[in-house]
C-alpha positions in Angstrom: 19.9 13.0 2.8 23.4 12.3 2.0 24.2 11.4 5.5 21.1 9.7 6.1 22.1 8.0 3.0 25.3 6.7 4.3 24.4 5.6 7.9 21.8 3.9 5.5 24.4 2.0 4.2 26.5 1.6 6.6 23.6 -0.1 8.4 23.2 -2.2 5.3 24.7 -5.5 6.3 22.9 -5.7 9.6 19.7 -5.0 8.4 20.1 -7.8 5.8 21.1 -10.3 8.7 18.1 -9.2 10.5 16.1 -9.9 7.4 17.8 -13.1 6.6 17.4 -14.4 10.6 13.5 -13.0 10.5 12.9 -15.2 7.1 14.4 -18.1 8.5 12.3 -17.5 11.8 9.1 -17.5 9.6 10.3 -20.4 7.7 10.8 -22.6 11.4 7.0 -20.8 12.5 5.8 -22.2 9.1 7.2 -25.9 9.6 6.3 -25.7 12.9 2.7 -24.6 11.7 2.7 -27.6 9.1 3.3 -29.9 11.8 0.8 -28.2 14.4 -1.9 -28.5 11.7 -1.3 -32.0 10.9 -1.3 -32.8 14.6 -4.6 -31.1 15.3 -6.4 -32.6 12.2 -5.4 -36.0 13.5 -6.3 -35.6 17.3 -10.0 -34.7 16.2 -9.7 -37.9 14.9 -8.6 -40.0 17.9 -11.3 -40.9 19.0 -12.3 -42.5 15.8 -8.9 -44.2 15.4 -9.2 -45.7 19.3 -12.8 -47.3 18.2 -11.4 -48.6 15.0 -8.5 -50.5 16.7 -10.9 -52.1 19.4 -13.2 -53.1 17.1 -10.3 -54.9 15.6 -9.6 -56.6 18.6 -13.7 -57.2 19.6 -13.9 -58.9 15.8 -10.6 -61.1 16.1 -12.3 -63.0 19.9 -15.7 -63.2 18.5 -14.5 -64.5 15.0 -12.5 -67.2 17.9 -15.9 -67.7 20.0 -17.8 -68.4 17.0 -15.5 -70.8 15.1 -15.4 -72.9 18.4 -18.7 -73.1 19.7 -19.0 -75.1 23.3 -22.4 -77.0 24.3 -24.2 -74.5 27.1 -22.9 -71.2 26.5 -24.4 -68.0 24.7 -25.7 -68.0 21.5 -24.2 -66.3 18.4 -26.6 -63.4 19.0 -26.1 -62.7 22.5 -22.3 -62.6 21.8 -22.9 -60.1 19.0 -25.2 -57.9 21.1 -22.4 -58.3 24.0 -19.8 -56.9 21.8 -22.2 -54.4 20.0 -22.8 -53.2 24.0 -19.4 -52.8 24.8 -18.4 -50.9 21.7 -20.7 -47.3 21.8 -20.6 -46.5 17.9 -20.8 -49.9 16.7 -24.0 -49.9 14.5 -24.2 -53.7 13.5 -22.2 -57.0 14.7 -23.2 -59.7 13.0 -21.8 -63.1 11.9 -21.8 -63.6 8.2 -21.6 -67.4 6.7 -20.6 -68.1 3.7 -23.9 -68.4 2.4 -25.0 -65.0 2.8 -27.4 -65.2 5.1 -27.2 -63.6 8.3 -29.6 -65.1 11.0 -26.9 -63.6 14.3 -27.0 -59.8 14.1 -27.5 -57.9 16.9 -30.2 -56.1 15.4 -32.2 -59.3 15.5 -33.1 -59.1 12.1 -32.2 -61.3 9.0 -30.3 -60.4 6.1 -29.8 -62.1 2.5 -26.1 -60.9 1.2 -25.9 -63.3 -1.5 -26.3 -61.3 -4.1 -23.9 -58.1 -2.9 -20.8 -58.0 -5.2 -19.0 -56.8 -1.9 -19.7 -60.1 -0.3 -18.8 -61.7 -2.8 -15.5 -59.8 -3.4 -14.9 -60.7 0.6 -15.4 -64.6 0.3 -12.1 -64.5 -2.8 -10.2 -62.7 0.4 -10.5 -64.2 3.6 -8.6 -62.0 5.6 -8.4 -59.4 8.2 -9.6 -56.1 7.0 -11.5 -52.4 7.0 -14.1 -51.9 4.9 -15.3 -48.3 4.1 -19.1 -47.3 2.7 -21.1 -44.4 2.7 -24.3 -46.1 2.5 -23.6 -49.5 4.6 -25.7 -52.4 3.4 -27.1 -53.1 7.1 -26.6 -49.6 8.6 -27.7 -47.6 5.8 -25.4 -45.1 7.2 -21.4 -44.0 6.8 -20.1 -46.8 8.1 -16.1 -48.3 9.1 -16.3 -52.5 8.8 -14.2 -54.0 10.7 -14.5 -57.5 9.5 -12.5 -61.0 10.5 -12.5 -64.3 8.9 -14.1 -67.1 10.8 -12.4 -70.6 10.9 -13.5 -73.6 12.1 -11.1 -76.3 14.5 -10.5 -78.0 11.6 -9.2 -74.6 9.7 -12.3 -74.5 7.2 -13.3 -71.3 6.4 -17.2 -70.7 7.8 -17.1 -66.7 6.9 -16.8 -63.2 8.6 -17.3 -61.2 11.5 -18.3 -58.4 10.6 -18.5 -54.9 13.3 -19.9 -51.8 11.5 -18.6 -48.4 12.9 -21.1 -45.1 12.5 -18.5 -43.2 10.9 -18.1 -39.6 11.7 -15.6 -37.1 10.2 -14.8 -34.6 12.9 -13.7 -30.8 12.9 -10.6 -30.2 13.7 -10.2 -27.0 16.5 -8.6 -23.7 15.7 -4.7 -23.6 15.5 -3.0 -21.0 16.5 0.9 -20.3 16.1 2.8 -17.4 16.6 2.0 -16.1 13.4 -1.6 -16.5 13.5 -4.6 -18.4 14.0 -5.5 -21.2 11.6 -9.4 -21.9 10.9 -10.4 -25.1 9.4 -12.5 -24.8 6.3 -13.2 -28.1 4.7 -12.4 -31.5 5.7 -13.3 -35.0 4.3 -12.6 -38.4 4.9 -11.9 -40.0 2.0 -10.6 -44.2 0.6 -7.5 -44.4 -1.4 -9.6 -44.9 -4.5 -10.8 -41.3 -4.3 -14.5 -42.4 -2.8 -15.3 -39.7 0.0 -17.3 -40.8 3.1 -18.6 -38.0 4.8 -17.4 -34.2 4.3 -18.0 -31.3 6.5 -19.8 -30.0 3.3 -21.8 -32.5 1.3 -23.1 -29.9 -1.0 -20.2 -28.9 -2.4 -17.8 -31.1 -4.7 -14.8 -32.2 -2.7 -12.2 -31.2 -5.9 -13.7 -27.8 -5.9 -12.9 -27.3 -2.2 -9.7 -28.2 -1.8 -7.0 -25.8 -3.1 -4.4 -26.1 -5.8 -6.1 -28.1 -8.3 -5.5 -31.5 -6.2 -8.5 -34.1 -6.6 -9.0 -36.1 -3.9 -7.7 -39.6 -5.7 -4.2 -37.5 -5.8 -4.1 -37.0 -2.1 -3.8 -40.2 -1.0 -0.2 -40.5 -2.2 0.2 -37.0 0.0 -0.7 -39.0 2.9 0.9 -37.9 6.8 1.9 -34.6 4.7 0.9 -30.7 5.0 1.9 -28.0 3.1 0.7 -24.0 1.9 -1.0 -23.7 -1.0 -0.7 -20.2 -2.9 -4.3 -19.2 -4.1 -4.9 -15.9 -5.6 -4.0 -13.4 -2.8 -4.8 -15.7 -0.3 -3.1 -19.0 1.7 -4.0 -21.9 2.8 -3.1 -25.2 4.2 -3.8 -28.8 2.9 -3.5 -31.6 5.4 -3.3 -35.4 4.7 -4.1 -37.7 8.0 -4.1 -41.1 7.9 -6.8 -42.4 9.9 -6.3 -46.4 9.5 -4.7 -47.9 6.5 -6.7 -47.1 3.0 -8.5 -44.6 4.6 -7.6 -40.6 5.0 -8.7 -37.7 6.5 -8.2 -34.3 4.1 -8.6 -31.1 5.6 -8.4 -27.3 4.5 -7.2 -24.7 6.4 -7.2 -20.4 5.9 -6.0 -18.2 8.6 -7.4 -14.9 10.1 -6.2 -12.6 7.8 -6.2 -9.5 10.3 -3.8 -11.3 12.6 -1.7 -13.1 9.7 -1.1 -9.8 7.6 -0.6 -8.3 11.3 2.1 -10.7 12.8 3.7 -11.2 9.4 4.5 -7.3 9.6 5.8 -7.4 13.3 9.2 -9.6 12.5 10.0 -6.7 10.1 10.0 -4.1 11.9 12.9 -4.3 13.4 15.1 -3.8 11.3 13.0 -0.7 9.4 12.8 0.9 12.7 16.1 0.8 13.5 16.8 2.5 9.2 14.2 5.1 10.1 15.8 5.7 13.5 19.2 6.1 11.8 17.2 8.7 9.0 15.8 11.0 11.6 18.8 10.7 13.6 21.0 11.6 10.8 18.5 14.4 9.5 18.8 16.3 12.8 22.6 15.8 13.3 22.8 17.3 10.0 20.2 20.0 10.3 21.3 20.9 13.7 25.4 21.4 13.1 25.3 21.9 9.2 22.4 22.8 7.2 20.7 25.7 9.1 24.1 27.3 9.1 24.6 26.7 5.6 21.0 28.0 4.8 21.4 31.2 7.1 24.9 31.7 4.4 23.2 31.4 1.5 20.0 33.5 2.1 22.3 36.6 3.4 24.7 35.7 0.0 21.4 35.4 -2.1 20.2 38.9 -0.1 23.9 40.3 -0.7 23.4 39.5 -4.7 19.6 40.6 -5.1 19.3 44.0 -3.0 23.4 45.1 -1.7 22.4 44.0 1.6 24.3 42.2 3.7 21.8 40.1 6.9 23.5 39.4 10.1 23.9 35.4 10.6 23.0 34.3 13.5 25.0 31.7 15.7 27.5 31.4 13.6 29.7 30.6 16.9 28.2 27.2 17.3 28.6 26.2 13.9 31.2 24.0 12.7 35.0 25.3 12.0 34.8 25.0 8.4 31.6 26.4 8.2 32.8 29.3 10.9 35.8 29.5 8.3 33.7 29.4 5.1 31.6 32.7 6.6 34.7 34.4 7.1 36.1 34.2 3.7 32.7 35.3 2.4 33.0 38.7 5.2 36.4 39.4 3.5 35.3 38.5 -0.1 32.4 41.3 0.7 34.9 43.7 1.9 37.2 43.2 -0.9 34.0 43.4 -3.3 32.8 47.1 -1.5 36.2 48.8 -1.5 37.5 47.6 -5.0 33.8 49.2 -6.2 34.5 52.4 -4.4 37.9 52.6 -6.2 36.8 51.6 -9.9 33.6 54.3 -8.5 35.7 56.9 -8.0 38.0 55.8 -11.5 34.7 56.3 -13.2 33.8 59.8 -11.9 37.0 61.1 -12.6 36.8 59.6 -16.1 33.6 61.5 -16.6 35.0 64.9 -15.6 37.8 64.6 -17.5 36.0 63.0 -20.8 33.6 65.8 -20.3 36.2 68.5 -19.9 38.0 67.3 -22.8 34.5 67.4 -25.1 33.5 70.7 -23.3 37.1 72.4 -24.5 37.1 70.7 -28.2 33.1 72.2 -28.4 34.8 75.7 -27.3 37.6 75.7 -29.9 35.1 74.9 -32.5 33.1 77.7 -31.6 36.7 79.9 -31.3 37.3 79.1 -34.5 33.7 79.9 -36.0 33.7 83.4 -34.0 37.1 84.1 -35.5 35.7 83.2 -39.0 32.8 84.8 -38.8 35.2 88.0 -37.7 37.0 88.0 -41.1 34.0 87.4 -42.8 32.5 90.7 -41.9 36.3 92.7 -42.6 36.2 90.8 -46.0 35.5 93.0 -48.8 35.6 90.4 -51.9 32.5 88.6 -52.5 34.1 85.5 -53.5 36.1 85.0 -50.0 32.9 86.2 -47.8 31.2 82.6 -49.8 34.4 80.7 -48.9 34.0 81.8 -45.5 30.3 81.4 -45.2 31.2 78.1 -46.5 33.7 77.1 -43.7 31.5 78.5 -41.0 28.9 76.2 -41.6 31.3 73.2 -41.6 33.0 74.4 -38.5 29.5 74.3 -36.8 28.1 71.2 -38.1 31.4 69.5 -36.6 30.4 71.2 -33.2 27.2 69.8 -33.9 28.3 66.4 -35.0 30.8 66.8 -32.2 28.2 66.9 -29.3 25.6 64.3 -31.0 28.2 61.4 -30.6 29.4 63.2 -27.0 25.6 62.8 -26.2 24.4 60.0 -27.7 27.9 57.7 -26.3 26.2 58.4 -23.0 29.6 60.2 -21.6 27.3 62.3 -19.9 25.6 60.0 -17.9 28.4 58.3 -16.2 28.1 58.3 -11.9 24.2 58.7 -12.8 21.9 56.4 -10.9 19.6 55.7 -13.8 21.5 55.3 -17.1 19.1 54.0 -19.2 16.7 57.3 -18.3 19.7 59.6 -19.0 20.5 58.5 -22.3 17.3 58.4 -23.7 17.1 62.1 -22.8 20.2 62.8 -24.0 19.1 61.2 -27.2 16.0 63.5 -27.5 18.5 66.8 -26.7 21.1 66.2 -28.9 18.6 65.3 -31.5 17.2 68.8 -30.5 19.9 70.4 -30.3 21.2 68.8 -33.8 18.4 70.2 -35.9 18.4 73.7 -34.1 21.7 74.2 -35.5 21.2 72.4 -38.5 18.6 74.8 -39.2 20.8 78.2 -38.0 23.7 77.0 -40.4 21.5 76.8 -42.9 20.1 80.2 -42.3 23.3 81.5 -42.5 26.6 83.5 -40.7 25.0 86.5 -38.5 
């Protein structure tokens, strides 16, 4: 672990540049990713764009045509239904006066715009412009105006061309980057005053679908932007489009979370492999040259401690030198160890005879000396000295008795015995035997 440790660490500062080059990778797939989405949201709305800008153009000639009428040609409502012909998702071209009453549409029908407060609002502005409803006032539908003031030769203002656009919000395809595939979600087109058009969900509240607690009257200052938004556990992206000016497209964006938590792992695997190579690497270098030969060492020094037995190590010749040098200070330790306990074995069983010789004579003199007492005794014809003699006897043989108690019970007799502890409790029960035996015969009395 130690070496594993080290090559670790050693590896350190090239695992950190991996990290550091794989974060800035994912940061570059990211912005890339930003940009991707972005691009994507506003290519499903091309088309809508294209229609918008020749409807702009269509609008500015007829507003021309009809300022400047000439004796013979088409009427107002055949140019309107020509233009609405030519342009496949106009809805409604019509010329509005300033009166508010439309009599050329190319629906053929008449309308009475007096009393709108957004025609009214148009007449204080008469300029080029875009005009965005969800409900129009002659299409009843989501509609894009494209509308054109109207002047006569003389410069007079007359009133508006106006060409309504079915509006249509589109869904974005799919992206997919390197990292993973991007689904869109949500998306809504939306006016810079916050007032949504049409939304790929109507149902649900455009606030509530977007991410991040933006409302949509915030996003239009995020407009041509796209960035993550950090959710819970999950990610997503918000996209800003412009579409033309004051009006935006907003879409939402999750990706697939089996191939994002997937290809998020991959750029790190590098440099863990590479650590986990170095581990197992560095775990059988070690294993291989040191640590079995170190294990095989300690189980025969743990077998040499437990039981006296000494195990055969086995190839010890491919082991490293210190480790071939560390074995063979532990052979001549043992040796030492054996003989020097042979000597101090041989020590202690001299010891013992002698020790036991030495009690074995003093027991003998005692005895001498009570035999020779006891002689006297008997050739003693005063009453007086046979009591001083019976009196010296029996001190004479309680010191034997003594005597071989403490010989016994000091366990000099089992020295060089196999099972001490067995020995001296027998001795014990012998000399405490023997002890009252003679306690009892010097009590009794010299025979």
């Amino acid at each position: 672990m130690r070496l594993g440790s080290t090559i670790i660490l050693a590896l350190m500062p090239l695992g950190v540049l991996s990290v550091v080059q794989t974060r800035d990778a994912l940061y570059q797939v990211d912005q890339s990713t930003l940009k991707g989405v972005g691009g994507a949201a506003l290519q499903a709305m091309r088309d809508q764009i294209e229609v918008i800008k020749e409807a702009q153009v269509s609008a500015r000639v007829l507003a021309s045509v009809v300022g400047r009428p000439t004796g013979g040609g088409p009427s107002c409502v055949q140019q309107v239904t020509s233009v609405k012909r030519e342009i496949a998702q106009a809805t409604v071209v019509a010329y509005v006066p300033k009166s508010g009453l439309v009599t050329c549409a190319s629906t053929g029908k008449v309308y009475d715009l007096a009393g709108n407060e957004d025609f009214q609002k148009m007449l204080e502005l008469p300029l080029p412009s875009l005009i965005y409803d969800a409900q129009g006032q002659l299409s009843q539908q989501a509609v894009v105006g494209v509308r054109h003031p109207v002047f006569a030769p003389d410069g007079s203002f007359m009133g508006f061309v106006v060409v309504s656009l079915a509006y249509g919000a589109l869904s974005p395809e799919a992206y997919d980057d390197s990292v993973a595939m991007w689904n869109p979600v949500y998306f809504a087109s939306f006016t810079g005053d916050g007032k949504v058009l049409v939304s790929s969900q109507p149902d649900l509240a455009p606030d509530a679908a977007i991410p991040g607690n933006h409302t949509v009257a915030e996003l239009a200052r995020l407009s041509n932007t796209s960035f993550f938004v950090e959710e819970g556990n999950s990610r997503h992206i918000l996209s800003v489009v412009t579409v033309a000016r004051n009006l935006f497209l907003v879409s939402v964006w999750r990706p697939d979370n089996a191939s994002f938590w997937t290809n998020m792992a991959v750029p790190y695997l590098m440099p863990a492999l590479t650590w986990i190579a170095a581990l197992v690497a560095a775990a059988f270098a070690s294993n291989r040259l040191v640590v079995r030969h170190v294990r095989a060492l300690s189980r025969s020094m743990t077998d040499y401690v437990t039981s006296r037995q000494r195990m055969q190590i086995p190839d010890m010749d491919g082991a490293p030198d210190e480790i071939q040098r560390l074995h063979a200070a532990y052979e001549l330790m043992i040796r030492t160890i054996e003989q020097e306990e042979a000597e101090l074995q041989n020590l202690v069983v001299d010891k013992d005879v002698l020790i036991r010789e030495v009690s074995h004579r003093s027991g003998n003199s005692l005895q001498i000396i009570a035999s020779i007492m006891r002689m006297y005794r008997r050739e003693a014809a005063d009453q007086k000295l046979r009591s001083v003699l019976d009196g010296l006897i029996n001190r004479v043989i309680a010191l034997s008795s003594t005597h071989t108690s403490l010989y016994t019970l000091s366990g000099q007799g089992c020295l060089g015995r196999r099972d001490p502890v067995q020995c001296h409790q027998a001795a014990e029960r012998d000399s405490r035997r023997g002890a009252g035996r003679r306690l009892e015969a010097a009590a009794a009395g010299p025979h």
